[in-house]
N, C-alpha and C positions, 0 to 999 in steps of 0.2 A: 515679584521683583526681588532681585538679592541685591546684597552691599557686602563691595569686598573691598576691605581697608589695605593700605600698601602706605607701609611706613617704610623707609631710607633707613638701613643699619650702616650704611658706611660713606665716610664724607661727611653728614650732615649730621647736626645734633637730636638727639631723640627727642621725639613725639611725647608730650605730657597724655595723661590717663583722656582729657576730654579734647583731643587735637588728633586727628592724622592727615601726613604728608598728602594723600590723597585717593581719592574715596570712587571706585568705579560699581556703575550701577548696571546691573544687569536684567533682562528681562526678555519686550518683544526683537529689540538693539542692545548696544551695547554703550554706554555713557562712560568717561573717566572726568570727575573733577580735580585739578590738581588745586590745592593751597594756594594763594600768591604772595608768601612770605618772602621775604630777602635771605640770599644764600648764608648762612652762618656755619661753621665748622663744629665740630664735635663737640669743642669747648663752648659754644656759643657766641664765638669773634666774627664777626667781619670780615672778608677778603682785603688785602690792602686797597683793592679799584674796583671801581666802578662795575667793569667786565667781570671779573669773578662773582661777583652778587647778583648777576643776573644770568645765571644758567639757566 
């Protein structure tokens, strides 16, 4: 089985040393878990609504 990390460089605020955006697993298939954190920008702000925070 392998783990391939996929962190968001752009848009989204970076990924701390023990966090990534989302983690796909490979093997006999192919598995992706994504994070379910809230959308935050680079700076780590909020979208003004609702709808931007849930891309």
């Amino acid at each position: 089985m392998e783990l391939v990390s996929h962190n968001l460089t752009e848009g989204v605020y970076t990924a701390t040393d023990d966090y990534v955006h989302a983690i796909e697993v490979r093997g006999a298939g192919r598995l992706l878990f994504v994070a379910g954190t809230m959308g935050l920008d680079p700076a780590r702000k909020p979208g003004p609504a609702w709808k931007s925070n849930s891309i």
